[in-house]
mmCIF file of the N, C-alpha and C atoms, coordinates in Angstrom:
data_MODEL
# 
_entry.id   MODEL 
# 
loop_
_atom_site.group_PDB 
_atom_site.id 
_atom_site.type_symbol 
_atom_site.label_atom_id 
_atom_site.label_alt_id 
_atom_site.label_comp_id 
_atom_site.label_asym_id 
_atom_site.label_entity_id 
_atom_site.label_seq_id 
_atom_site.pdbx_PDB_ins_code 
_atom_site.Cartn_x 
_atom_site.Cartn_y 
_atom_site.Cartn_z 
_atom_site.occupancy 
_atom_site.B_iso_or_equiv 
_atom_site.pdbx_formal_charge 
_atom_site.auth_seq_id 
_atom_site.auth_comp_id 
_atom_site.auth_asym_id 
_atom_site.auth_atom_id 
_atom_site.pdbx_PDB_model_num 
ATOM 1   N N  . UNK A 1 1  ? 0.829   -1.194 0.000   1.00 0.00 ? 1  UNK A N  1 
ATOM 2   C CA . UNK A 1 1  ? 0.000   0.000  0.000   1.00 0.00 ? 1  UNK A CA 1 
ATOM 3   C C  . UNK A 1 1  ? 0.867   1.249  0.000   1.00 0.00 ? 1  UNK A C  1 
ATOM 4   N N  . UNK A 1 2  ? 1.527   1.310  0.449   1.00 0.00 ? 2  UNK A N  1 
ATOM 5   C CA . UNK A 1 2  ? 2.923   2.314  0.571   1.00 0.00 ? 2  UNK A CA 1 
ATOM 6   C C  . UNK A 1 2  ? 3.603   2.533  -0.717  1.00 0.00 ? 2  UNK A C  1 
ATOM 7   N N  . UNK A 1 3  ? 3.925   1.800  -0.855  1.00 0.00 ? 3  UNK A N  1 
ATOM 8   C CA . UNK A 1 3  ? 4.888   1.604  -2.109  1.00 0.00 ? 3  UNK A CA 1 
ATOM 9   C C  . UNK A 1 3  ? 3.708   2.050  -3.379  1.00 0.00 ? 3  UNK A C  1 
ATOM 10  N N  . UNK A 1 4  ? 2.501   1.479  -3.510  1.00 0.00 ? 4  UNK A N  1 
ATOM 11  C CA . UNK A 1 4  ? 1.763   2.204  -4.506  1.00 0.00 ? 4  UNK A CA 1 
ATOM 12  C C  . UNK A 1 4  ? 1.432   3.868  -4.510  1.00 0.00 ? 4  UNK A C  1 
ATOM 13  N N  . UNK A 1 5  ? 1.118   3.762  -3.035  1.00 0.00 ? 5  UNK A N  1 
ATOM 14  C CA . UNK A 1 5  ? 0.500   5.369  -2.968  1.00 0.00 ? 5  UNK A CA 1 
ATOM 15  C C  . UNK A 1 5  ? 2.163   6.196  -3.295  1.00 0.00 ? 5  UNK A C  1 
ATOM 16  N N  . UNK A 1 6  ? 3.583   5.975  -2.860  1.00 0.00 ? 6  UNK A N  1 
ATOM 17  C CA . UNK A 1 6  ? 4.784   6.409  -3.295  1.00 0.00 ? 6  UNK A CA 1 
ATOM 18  C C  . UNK A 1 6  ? 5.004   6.843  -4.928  1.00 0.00 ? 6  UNK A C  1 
ATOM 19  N N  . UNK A 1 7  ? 4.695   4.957  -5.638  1.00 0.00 ? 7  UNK A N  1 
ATOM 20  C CA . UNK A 1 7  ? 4.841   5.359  -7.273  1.00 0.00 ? 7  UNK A CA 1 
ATOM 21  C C  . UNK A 1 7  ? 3.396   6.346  -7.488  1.00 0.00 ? 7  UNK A C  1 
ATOM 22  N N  . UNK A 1 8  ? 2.467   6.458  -7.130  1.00 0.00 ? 8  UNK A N  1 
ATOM 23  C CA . UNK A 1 8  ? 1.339   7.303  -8.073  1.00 0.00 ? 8  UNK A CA 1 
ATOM 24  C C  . UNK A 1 8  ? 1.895   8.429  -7.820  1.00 0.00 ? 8  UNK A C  1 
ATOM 25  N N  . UNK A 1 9  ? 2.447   9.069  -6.676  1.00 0.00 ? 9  UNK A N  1 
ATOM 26  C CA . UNK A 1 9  ? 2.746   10.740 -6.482  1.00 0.00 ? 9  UNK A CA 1 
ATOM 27  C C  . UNK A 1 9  ? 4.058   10.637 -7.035  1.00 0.00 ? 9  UNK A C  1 
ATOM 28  N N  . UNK A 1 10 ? 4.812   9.735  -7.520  1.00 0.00 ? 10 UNK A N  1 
ATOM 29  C CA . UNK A 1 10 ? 5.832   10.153 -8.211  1.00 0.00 ? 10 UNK A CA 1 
ATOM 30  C C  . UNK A 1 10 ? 5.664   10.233 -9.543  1.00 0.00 ? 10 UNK A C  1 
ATOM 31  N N  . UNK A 1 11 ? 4.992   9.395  -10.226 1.00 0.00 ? 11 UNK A N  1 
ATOM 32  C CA . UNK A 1 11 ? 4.237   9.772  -11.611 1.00 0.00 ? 11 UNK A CA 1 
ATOM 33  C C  . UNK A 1 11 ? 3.727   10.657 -11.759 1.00 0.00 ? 11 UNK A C  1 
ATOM 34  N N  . UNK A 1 12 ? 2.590   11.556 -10.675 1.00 0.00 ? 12 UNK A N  1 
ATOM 35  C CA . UNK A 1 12 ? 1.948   12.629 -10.992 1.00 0.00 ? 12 UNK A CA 1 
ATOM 36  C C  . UNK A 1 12 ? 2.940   14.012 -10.911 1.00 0.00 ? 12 UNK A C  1 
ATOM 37  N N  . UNK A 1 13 ? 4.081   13.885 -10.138 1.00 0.00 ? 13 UNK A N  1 
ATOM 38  C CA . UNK A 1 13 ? 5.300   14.749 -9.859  1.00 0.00 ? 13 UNK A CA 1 
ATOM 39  C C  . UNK A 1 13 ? 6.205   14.749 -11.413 1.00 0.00 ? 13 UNK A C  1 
ATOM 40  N N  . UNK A 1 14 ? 5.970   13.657 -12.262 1.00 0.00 ? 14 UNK A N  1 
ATOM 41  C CA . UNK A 1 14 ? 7.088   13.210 -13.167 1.00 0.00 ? 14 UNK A CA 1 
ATOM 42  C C  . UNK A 1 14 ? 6.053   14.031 -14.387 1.00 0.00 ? 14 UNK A C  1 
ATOM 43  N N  . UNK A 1 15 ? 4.762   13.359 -14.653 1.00 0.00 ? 15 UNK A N  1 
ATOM 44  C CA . UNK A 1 15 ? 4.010   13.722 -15.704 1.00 0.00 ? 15 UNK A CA 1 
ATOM 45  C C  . UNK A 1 15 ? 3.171   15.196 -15.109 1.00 0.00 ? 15 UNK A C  1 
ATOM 46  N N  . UNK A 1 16 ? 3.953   16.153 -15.685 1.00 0.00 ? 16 UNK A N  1 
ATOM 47  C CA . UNK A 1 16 ? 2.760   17.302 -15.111 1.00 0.00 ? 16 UNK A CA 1 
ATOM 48  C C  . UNK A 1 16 ? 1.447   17.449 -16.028 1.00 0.00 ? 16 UNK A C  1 
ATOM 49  N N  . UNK A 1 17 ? 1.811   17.024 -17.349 1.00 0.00 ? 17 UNK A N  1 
ATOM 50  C CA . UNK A 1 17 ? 0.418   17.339 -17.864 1.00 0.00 ? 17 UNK A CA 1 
ATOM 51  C C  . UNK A 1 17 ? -0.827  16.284 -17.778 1.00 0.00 ? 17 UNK A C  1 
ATOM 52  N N  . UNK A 1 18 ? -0.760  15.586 -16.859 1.00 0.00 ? 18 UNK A N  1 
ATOM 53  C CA . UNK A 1 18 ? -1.741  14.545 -16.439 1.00 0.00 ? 18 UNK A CA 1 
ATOM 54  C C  . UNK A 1 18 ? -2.550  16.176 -15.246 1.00 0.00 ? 18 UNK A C  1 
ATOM 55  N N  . UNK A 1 19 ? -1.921  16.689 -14.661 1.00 0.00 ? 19 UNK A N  1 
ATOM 56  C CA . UNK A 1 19 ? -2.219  17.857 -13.661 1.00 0.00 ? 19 UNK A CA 1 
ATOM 57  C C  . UNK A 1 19 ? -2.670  18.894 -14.561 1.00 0.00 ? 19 UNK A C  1 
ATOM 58  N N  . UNK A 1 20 ? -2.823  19.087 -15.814 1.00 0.00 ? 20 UNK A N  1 
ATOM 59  C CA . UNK A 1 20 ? -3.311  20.318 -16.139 1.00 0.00 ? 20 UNK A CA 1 
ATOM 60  C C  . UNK A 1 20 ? -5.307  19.946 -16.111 1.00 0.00 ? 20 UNK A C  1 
ATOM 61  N N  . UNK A 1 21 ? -5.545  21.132 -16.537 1.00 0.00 ? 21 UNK A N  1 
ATOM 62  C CA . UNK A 1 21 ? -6.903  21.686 -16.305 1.00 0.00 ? 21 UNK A CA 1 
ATOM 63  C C  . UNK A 1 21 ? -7.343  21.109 -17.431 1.00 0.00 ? 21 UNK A C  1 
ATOM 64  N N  . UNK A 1 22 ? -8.940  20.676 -17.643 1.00 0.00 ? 22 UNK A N  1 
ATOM 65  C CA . UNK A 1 22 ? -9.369  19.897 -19.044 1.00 0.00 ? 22 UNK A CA 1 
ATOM 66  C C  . UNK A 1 22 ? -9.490  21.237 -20.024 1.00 0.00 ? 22 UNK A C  1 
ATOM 67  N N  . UNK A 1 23 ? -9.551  21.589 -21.721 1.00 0.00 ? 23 UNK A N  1 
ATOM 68  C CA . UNK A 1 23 ? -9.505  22.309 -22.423 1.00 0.00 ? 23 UNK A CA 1 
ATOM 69  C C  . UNK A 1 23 ? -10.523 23.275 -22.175 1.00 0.00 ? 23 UNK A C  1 
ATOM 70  N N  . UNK A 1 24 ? -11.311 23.197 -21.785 1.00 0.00 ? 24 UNK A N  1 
ATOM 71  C CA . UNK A 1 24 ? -12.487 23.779 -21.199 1.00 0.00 ? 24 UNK A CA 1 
ATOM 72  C C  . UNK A 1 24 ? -12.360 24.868 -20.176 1.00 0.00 ? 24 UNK A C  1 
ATOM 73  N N  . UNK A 1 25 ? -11.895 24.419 -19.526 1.00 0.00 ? 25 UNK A N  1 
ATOM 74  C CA . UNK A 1 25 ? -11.879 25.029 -18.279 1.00 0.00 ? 25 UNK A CA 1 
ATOM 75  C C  . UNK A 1 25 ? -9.966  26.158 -18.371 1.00 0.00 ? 25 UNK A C  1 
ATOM 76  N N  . UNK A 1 26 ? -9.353  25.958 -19.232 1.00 0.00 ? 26 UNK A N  1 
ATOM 77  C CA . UNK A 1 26 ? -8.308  26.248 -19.840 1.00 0.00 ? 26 UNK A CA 1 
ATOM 78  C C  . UNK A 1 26 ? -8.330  27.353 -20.862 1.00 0.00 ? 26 UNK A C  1 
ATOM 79  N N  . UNK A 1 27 ? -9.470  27.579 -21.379 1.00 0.00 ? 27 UNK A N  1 
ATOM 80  C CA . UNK A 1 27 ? -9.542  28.443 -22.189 1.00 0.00 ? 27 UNK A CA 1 
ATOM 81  C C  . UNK A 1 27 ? -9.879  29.400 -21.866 1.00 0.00 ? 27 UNK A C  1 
ATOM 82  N N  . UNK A 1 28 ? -9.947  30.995 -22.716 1.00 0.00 ? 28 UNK A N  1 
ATOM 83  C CA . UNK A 1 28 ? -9.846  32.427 -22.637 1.00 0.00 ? 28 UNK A CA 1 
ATOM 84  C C  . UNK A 1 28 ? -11.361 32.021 -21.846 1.00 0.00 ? 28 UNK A C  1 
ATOM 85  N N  . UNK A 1 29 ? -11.474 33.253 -20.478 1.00 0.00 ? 29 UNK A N  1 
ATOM 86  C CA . UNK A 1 29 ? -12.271 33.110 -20.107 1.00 0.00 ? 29 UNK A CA 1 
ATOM 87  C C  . UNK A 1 29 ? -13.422 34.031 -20.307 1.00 0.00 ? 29 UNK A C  1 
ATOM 88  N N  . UNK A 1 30 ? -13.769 34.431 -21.442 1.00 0.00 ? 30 UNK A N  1 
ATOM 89  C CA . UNK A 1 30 ? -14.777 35.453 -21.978 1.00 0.00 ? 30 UNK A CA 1 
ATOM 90  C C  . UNK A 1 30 ? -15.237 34.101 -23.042 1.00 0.00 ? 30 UNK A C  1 
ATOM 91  N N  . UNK A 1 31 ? -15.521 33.029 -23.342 1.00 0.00 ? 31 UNK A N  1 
ATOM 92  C CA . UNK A 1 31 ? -15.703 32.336 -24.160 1.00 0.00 ? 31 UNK A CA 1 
ATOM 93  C C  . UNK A 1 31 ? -17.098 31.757 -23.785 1.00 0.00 ? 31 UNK A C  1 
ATOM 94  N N  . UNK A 1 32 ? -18.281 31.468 -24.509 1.00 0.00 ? 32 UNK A N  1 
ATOM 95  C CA . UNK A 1 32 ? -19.467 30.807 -24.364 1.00 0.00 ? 32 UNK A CA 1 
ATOM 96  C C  . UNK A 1 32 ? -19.017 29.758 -23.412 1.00 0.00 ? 32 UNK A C  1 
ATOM 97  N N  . UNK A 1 33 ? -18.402 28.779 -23.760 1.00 0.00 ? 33 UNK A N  1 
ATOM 98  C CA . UNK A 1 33 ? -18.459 27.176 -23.045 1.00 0.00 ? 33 UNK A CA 1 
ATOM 99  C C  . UNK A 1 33 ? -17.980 27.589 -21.340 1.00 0.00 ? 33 UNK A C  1 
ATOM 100 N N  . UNK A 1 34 ? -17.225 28.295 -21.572 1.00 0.00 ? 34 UNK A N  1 
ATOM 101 C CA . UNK A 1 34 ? -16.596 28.577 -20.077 1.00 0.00 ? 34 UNK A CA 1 
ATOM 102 C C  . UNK A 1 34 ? -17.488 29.265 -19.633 1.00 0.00 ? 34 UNK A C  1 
ATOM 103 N N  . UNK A 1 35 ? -18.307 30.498 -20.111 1.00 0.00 ? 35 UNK A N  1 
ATOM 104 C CA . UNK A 1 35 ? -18.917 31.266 -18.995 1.00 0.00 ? 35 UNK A CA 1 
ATOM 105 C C  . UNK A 1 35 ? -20.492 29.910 -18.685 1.00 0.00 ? 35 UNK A C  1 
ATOM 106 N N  . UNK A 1 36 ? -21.064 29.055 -19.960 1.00 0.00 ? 36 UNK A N  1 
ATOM 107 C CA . UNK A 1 36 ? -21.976 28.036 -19.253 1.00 0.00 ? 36 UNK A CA 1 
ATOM 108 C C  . UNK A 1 36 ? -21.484 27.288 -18.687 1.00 0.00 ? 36 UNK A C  1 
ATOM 109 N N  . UNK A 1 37 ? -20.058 26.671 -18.522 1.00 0.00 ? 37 UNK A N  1 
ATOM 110 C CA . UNK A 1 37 ? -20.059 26.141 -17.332 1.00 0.00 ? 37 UNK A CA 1 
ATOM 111 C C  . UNK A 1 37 ? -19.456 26.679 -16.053 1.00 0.00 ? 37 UNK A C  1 
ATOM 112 N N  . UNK A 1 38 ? -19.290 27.440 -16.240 1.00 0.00 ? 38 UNK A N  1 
ATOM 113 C CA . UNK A 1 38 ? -19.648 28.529 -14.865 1.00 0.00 ? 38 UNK A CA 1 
ATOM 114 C C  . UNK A 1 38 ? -20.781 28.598 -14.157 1.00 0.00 ? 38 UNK A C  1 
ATOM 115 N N  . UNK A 1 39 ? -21.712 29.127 -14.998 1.00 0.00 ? 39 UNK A N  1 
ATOM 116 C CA . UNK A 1 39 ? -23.397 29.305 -14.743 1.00 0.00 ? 39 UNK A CA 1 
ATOM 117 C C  . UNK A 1 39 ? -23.406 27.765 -13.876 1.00 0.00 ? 39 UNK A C  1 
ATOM 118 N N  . UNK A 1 40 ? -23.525 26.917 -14.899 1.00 0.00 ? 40 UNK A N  1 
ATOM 119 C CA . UNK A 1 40 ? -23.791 25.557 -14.275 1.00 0.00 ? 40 UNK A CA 1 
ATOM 120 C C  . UNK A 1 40 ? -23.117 25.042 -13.069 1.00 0.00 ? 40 UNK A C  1 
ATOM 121 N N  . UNK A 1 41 ? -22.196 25.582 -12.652 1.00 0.00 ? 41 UNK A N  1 
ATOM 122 C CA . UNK A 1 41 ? -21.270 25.210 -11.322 1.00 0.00 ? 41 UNK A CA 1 
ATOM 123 C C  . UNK A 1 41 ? -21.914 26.373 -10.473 1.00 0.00 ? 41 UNK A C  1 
ATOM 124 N N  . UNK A 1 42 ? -22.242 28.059 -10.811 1.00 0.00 ? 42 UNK A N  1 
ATOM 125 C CA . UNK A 1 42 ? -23.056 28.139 -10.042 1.00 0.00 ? 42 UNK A CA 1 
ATOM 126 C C  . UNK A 1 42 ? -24.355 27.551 -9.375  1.00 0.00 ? 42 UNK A C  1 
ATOM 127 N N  . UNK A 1 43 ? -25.488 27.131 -10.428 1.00 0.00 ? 43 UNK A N  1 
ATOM 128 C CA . UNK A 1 43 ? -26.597 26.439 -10.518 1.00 0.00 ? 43 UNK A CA 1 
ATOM 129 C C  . UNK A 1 43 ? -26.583 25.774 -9.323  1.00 0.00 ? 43 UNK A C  1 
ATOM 130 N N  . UNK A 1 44 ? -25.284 24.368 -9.843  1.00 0.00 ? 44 UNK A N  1 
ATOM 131 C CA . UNK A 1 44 ? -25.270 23.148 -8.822  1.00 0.00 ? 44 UNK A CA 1 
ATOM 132 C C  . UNK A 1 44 ? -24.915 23.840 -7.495  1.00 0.00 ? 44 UNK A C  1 
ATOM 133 N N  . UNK A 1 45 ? -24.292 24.729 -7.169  1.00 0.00 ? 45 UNK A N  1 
ATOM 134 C CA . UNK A 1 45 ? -23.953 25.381 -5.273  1.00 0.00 ? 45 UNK A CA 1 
ATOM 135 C C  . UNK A 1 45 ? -25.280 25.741 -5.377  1.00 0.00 ? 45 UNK A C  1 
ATOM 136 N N  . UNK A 1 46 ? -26.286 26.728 -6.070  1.00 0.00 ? 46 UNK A N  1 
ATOM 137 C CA . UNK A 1 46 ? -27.088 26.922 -5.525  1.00 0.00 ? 46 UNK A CA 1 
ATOM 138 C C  . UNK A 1 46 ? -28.262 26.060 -4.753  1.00 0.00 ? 46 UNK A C  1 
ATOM 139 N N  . UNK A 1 47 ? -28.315 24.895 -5.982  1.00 0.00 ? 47 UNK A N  1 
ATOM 140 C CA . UNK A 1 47 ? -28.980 24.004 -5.693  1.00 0.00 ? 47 UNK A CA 1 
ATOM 141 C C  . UNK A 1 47 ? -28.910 23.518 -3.559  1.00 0.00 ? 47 UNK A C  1 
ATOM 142 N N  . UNK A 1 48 ? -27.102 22.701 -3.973  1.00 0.00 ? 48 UNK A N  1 
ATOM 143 C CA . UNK A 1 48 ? -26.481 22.455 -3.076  1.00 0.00 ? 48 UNK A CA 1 
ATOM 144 C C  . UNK A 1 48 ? -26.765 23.176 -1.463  1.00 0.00 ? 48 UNK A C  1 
ATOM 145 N N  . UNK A 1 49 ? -26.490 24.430 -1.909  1.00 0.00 ? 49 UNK A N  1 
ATOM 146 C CA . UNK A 1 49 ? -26.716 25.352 -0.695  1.00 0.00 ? 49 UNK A CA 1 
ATOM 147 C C  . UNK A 1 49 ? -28.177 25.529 -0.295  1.00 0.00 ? 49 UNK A C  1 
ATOM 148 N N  . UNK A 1 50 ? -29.072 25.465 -0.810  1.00 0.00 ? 50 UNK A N  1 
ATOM 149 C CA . UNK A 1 50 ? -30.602 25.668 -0.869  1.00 0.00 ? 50 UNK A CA 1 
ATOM 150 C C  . UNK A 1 50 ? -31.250 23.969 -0.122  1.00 0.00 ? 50 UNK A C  1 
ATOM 151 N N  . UNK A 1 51 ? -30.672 23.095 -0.423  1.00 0.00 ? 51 UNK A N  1 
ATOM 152 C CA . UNK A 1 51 ? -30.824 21.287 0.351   1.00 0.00 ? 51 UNK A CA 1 
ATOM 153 C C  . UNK A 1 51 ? -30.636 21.573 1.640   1.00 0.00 ? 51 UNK A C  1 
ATOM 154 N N  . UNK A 1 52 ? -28.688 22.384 1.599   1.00 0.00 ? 52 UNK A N  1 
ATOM 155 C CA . UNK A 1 52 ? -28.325 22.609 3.054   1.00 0.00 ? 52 UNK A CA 1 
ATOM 156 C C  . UNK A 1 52 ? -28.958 23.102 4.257   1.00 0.00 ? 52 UNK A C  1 
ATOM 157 N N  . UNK A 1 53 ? -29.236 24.221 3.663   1.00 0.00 ? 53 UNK A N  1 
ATOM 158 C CA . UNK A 1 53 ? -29.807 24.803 4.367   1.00 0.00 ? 53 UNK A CA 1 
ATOM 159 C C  . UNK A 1 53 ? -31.319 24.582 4.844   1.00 0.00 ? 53 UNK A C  1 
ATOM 160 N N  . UNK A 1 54 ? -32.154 23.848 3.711   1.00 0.00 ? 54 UNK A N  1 
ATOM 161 C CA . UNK A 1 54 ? -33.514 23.049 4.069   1.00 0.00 ? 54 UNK A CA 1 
ATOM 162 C C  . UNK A 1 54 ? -32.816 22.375 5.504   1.00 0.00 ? 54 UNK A C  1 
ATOM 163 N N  . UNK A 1 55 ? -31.974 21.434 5.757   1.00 0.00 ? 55 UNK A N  1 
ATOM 164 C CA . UNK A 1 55 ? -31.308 20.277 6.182   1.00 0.00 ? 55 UNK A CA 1 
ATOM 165 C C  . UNK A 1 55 ? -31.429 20.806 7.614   1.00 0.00 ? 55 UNK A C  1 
ATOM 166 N N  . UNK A 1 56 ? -30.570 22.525 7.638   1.00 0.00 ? 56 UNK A N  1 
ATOM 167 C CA . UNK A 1 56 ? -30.371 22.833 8.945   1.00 0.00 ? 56 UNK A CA 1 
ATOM 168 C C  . UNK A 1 56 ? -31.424 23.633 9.440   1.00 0.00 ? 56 UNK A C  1 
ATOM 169 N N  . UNK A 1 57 ? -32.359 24.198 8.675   1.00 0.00 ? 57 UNK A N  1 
ATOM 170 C CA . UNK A 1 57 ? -33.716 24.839 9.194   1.00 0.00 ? 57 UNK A CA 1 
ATOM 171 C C  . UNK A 1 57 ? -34.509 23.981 10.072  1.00 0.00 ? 57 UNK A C  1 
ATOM 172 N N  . UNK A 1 58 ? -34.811 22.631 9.125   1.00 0.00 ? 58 UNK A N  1 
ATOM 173 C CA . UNK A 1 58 ? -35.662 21.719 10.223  1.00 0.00 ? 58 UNK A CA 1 
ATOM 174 C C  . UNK A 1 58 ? -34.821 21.179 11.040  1.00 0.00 ? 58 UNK A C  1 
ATOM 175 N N  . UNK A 1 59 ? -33.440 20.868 11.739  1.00 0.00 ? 59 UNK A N  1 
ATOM 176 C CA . UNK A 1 59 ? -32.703 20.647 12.580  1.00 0.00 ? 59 UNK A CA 1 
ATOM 177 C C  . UNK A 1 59 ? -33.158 21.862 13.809  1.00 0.00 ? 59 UNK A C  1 
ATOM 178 N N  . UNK A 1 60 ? -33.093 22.974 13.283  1.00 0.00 ? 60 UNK A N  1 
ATOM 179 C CA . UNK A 1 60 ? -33.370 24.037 13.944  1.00 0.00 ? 60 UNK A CA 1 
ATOM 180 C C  . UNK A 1 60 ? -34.904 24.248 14.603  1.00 0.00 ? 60 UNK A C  1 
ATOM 181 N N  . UNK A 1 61 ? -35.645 23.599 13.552  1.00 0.00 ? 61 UNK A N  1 
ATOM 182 C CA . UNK A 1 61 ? -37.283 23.538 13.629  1.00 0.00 ? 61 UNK A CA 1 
ATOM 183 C C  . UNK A 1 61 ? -37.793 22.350 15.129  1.00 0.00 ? 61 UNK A C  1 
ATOM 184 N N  . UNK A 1 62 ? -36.572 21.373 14.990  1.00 0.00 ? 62 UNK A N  1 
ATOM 185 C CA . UNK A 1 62 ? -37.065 20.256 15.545  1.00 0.00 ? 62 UNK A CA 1 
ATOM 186 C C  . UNK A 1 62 ? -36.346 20.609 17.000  1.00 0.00 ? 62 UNK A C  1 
ATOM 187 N N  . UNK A 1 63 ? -35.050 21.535 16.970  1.00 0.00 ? 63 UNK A N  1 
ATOM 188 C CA . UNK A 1 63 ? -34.523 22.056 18.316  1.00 0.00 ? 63 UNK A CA 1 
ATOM 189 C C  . UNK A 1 63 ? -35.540 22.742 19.236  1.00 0.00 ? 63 UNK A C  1 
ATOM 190 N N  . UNK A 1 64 ? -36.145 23.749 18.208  1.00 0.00 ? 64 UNK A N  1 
ATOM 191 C CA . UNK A 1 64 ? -37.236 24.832 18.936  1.00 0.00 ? 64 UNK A CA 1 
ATOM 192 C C  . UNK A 1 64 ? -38.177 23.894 19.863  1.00 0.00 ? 64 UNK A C  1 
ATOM 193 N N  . UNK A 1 65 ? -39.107 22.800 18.922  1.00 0.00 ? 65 UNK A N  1 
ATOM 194 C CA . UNK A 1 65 ? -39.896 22.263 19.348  1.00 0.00 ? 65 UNK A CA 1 
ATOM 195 C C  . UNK A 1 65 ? -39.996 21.109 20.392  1.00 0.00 ? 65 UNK A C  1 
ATOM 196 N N  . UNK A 1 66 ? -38.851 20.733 20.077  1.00 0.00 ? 66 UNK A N  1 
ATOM 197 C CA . UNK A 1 66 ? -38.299 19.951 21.622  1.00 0.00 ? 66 UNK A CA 1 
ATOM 198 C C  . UNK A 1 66 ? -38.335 20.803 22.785  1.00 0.00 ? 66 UNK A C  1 
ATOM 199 N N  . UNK A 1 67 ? -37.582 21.955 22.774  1.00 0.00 ? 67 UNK A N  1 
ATOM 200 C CA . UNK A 1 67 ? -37.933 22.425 23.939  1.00 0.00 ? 67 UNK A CA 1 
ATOM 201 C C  . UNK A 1 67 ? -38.926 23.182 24.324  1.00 0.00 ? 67 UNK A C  1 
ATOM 202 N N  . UNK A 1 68 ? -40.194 23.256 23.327  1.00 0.00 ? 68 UNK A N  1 
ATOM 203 C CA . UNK A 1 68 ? -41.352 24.000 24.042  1.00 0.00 ? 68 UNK A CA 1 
ATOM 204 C C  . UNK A 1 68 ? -41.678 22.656 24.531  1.00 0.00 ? 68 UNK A C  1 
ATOM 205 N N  . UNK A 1 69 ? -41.710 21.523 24.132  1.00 0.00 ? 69 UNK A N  1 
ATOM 206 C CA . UNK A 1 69 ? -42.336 19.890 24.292  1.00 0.00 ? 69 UNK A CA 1 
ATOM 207 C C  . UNK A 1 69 ? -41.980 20.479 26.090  1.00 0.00 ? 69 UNK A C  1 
ATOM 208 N N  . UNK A 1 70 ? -40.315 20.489 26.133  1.00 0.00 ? 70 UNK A N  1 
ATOM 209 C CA . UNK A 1 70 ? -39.472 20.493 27.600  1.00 0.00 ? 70 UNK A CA 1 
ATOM 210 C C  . UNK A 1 70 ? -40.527 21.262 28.357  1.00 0.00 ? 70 UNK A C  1 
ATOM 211 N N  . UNK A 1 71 ? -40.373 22.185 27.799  1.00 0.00 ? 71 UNK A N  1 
ATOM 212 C CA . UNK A 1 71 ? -41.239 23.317 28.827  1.00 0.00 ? 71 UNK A CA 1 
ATOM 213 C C  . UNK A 1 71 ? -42.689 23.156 29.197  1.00 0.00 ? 71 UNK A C  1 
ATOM 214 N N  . UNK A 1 72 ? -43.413 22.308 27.992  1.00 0.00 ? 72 UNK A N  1 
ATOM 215 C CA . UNK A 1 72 ? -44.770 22.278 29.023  1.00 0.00 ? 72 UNK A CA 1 
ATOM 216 C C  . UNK A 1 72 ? -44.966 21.376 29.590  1.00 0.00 ? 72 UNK A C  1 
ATOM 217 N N  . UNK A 1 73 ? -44.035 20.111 29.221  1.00 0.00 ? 73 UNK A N  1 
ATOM 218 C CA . UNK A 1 73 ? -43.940 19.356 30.408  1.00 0.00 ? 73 UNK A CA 1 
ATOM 219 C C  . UNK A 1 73 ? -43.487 19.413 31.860  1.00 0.00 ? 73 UNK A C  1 
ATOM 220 N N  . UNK A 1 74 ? -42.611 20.123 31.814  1.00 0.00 ? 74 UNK A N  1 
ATOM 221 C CA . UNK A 1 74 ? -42.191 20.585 33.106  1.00 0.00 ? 74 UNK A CA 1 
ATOM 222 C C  . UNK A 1 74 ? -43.249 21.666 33.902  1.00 0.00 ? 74 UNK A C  1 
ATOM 223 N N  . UNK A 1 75 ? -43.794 22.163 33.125  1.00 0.00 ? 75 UNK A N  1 
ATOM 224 C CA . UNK A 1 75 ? -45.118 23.028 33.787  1.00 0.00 ? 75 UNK A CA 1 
ATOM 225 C C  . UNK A 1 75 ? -46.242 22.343 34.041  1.00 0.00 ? 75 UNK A C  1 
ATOM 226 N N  . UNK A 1 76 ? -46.139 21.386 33.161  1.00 0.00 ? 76 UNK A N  1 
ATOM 227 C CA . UNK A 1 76 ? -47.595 20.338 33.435  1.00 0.00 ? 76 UNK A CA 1 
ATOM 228 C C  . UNK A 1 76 ? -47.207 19.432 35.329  1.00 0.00 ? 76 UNK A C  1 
ATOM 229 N N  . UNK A 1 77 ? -46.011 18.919 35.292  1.00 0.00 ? 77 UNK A N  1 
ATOM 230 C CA . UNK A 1 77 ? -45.375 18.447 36.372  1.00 0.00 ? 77 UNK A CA 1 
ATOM 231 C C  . UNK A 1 77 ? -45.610 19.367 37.665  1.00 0.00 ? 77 UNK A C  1 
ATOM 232 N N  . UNK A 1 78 ? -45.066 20.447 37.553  1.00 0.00 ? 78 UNK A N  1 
ATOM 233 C CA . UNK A 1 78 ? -44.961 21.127 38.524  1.00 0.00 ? 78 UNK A CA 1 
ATOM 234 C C  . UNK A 1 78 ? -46.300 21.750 39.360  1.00 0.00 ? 78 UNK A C  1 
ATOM 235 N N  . UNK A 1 79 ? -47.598 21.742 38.175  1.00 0.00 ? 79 UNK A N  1 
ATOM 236 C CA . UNK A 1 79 ? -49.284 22.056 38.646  1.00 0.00 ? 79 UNK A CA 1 
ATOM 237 C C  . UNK A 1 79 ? -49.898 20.629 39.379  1.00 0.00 ? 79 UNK A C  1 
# 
């Protein structure tokens, strides 16, 4: 396992153009293809970020409501 993970970073150290950027993403950046896939890498974060944040709202939703649960139980207890 050693010895493999050793030769791959020495190949990728030896061959740099295995490390360059695909043609796409390489080219003048005022160009149609590059600025849509831009757009589209925005798109997908937005997407991304918009799940997330669903994710941590009801985390947040289900925090609130636990502790009103806490609280009227403890008031129900205490009457």
């Amino acid at each position: 396992m050693r010895y493999s993970l050793l030769i791959v970073a020495a190949a990728l150290l030896l061959l740099p153009d295995v490390l360059s950027a695909c043609p796409s993403c390489y080219s003048a950046p005022g160009e149609p293809m590059t600025e849509g896939m831009n757009m589209a890498i925005l798109s997908l974060m937005g997407v991304t970020g918009g799940v997330l944040f669903g994710f941590v709202s009801f985390f947040v939703y289900l925090r609130k409501r636990a502790r009103q649960l806490l609280e009227v139980s403890q008031v129900s207890i205490t009457d």
